[in-house]
N, C-alpha and C positions, 0 to 999 in steps of 0.2 A: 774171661774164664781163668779160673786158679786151679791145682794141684797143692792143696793145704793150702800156706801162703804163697806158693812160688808163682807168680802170674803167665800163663801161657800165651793171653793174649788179651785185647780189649775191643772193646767193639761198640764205637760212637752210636749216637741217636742226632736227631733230626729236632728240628724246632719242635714238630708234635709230641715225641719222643719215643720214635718209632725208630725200632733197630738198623742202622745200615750194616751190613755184615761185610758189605765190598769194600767197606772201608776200616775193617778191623785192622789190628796192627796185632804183630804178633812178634814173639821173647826170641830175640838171635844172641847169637854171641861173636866174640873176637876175641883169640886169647884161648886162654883156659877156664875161666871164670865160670862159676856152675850156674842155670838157669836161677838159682834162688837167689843170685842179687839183684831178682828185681822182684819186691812182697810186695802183699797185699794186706793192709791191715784189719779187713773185715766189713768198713765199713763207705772210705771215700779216699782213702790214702794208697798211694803206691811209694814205696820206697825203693832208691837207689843206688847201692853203691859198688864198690870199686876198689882189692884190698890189693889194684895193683899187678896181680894176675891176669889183665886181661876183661874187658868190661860186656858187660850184656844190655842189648838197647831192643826196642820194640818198632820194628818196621811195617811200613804197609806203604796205601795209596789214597792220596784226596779223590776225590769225583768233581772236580773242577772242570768244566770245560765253555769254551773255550779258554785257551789263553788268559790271564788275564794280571793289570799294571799295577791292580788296587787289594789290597788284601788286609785283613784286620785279626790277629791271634790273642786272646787272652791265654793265659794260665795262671794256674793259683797254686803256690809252694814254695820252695825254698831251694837255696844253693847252701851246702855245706862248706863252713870257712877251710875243713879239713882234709877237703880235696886232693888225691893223690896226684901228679903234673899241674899242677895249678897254672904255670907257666906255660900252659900249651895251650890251656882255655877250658872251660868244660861248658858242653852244649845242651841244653834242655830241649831244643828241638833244633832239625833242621829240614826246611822245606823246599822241596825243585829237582833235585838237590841242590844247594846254594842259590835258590833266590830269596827266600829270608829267613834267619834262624836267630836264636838268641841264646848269650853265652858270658858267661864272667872269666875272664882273663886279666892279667897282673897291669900294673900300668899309674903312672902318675904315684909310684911310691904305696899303691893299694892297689883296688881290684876294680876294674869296669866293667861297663855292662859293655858290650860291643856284641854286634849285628853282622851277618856277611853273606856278603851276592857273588862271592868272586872276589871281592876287595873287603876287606874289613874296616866299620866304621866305629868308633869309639864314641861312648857318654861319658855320666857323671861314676864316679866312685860308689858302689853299692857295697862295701863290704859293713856296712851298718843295719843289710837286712840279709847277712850270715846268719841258718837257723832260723831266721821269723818269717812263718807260712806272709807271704806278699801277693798280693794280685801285681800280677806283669801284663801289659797291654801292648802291642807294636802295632801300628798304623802305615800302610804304604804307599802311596799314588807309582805313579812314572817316574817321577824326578823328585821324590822327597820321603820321609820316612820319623818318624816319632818313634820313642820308648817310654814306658810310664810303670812306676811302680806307687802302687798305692796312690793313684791319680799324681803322682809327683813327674813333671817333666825331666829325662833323664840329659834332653840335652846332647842325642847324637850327632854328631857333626860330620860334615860332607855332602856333598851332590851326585845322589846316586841315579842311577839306570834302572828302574826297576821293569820287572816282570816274572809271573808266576806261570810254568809251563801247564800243558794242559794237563789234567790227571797227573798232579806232582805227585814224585814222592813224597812222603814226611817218613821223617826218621826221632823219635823221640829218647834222649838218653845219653846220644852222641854224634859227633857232625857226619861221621859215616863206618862203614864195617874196619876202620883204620884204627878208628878211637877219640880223642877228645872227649873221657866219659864227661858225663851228668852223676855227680855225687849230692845225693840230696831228695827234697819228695814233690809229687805232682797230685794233685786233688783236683782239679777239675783245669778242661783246658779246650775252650771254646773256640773254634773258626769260621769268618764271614771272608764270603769270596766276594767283597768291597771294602772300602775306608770309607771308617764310619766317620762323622762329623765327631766334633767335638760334645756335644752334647747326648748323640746316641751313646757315643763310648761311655761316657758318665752314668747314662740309666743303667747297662749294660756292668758297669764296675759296681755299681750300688746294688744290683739284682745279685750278683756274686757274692757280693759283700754281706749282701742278708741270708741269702740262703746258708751259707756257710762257718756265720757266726766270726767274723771278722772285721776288724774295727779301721776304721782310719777316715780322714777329712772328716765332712758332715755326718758318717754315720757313728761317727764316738763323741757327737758333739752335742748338749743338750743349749737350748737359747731361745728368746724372747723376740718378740717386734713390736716396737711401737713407734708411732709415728712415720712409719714405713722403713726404719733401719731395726739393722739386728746386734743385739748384744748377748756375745757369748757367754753362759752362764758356768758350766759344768763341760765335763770331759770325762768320759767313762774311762778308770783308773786303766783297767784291762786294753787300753789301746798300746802299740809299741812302735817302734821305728820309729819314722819320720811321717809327721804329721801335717801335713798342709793348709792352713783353714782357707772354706774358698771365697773370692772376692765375692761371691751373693749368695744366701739361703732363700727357696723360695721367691729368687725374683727380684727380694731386697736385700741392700749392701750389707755389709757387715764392717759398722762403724766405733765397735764397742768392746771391750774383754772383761769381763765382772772380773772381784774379787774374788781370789783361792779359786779363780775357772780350772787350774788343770793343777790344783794341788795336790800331792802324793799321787801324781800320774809317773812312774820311778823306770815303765819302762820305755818313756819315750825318750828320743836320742835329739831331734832336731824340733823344733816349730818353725813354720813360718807365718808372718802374717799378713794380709793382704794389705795394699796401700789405705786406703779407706779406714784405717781404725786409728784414731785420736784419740781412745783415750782406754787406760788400762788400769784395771782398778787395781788394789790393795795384796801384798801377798800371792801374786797369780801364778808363780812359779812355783809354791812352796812345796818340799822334800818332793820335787822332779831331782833326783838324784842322780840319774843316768844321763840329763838333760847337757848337749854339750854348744848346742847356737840356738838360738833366734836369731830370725831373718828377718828385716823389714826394714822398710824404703824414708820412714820420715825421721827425725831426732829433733829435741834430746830426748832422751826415755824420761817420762817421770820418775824424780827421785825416788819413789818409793818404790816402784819395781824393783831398784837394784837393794832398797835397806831394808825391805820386805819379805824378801826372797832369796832360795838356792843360789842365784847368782855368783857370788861370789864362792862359794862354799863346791860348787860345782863348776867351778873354771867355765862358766858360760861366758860363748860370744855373742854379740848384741852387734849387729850388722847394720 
């Protein structure tokens, strides 16, 4: 529900998409900050921010019960690089309270993704998807824990204790009525009371991924098979961040990169490539101007990658 744009409250749906109302979350604040930093854009966007005065976050309750070790959160949106206490963290959610949330805090000379139960666990450096709407995934058992943005393993480290209390809270916007705002926006943000496998998660990022007109790995990817391998052909320009291609399309490897596949794609920042590709055609870099590594496992690179291509023109690293 909104007031103009100011959002009052929100109120999830169910796999069928039938309203749960017990499990609405609704507009608190801390601080002085007026209910309107947190809009509504009209259509699937919530905006958030935080000018400093005091931040405003949206509380409720899961219907989780019992207990339980395994838990799987998607959300789709973005952290803003211009975040007011950057250095104290800023939380997009947080569920139990403290049995698992997710948050960007300073670290390694830039910004991580870190998670926290009680303990805070640290990944990779995401300040490369400051501003660019991202699918985030977190994955949990008992004793282990994943983070994924844009299907990209984030690489959190540590041996945690997990558990998610019965009928957790969630708190979405900040780690609690203290602060650690969320500056930034939230479009969809789906919860399974399991860990999903690796490949449900995958269907599940690709259903997101379509509905919501968002590009990354195999859904910005256009490509060929023959002979039971794949070669990537094209790269829809509109994809951004960090782009992962995945070791199989379809079942079959992916052994091949055509020529100009991700030319004048300007707003990706990273590729990687899966081990399985020998051989990379003609120009495949070309005016990738934002483009700052490719990742991949064999060498040398064919010459003509590097006298082809952006490479050198855009200080790319070749891993």
């Amino acid at each position: 529900m909104a007031s103009g744009s100011t959002v009052d409250s929100w109120t999830p749906v169910d796999g069928s998409g039938t309203a749960i109302p017990g499990m609405a979350v609704t507009n608190k604040e801390h601080g002085t900050a007026a209910a309107s930093h947190i809009s509504y854009d009209g259509s699937s966007r919530l905006t958030f921010t935080d000018l400093g005065a005091g931040g405003r976050y949206l509380e409720g309750s899961l219907t989780n019960s019992p207990a339980s070790t395994d838990f799987t959160v998607f959300w789709l949106g973005h952290y803003e690089k211009d975040a007011p206490y950057p250095t104290h963290g800023n939380y997009a959610y947080n569920i139990g309270p403290n049995n698992i949330s997710h948050q960007r805090d300073d670290g390694g000379g830039g910004f991580r993704v870190e998670m926290y139960n009680g303990t805070t666990y640290a990944g990779d450096d995401i300040t490369a998807y400051d501003g660019v709407d991202t699918l985030w995934s977190t994955v949990i058992t008992a004793n282990s824990h994943a983070a994924y943005a844009n299907g990209t393993n984030l690489n959190i480290v540590g041996s945690p204790a997990n558990n998610v209390v019965a009928d957790a809270s969630i708190i979405m916007g900040s780690l609690n009525s203290s602060g650690y705002d969320f500056v930034g926006d939230i479009r969809q943000m789906i919860i399974f009371n399991s860990a999903l496998s690796d490949e449900d998660r995958l269907l599940v990022e690709s259903y997101i991924a379509d509905i919501s007109d968002i590009l990354f790995g195999a859904t910005a990817l256009t490509w060929i098979t023959t002979g039971g391998e794949v070669t990537i052909t094209d790269c829809d320009t509109r994809a951004t961040g960090e782009l992962v291609i995945p070791d199989t399309i379809e079942g079959n490897p992916v052994t091949s990169i055509g020529a100009q596949a991700f030319q004048s794609c300007s707003s990706l920042t990273r590729i990687t490539i899966p081990d399985r590709v020998t051989s990379i055609g003609n120009r495949v870099f070309e005016d990738c101007t934002n483009l700052t590594r490719a990742s991949l496992s064999w060498a040398p690179l064919p010459p003509w990658v590097l006298t082809h291509s952006q490479v050198w023109r855009t200080g790319l690293k070749l891993l």
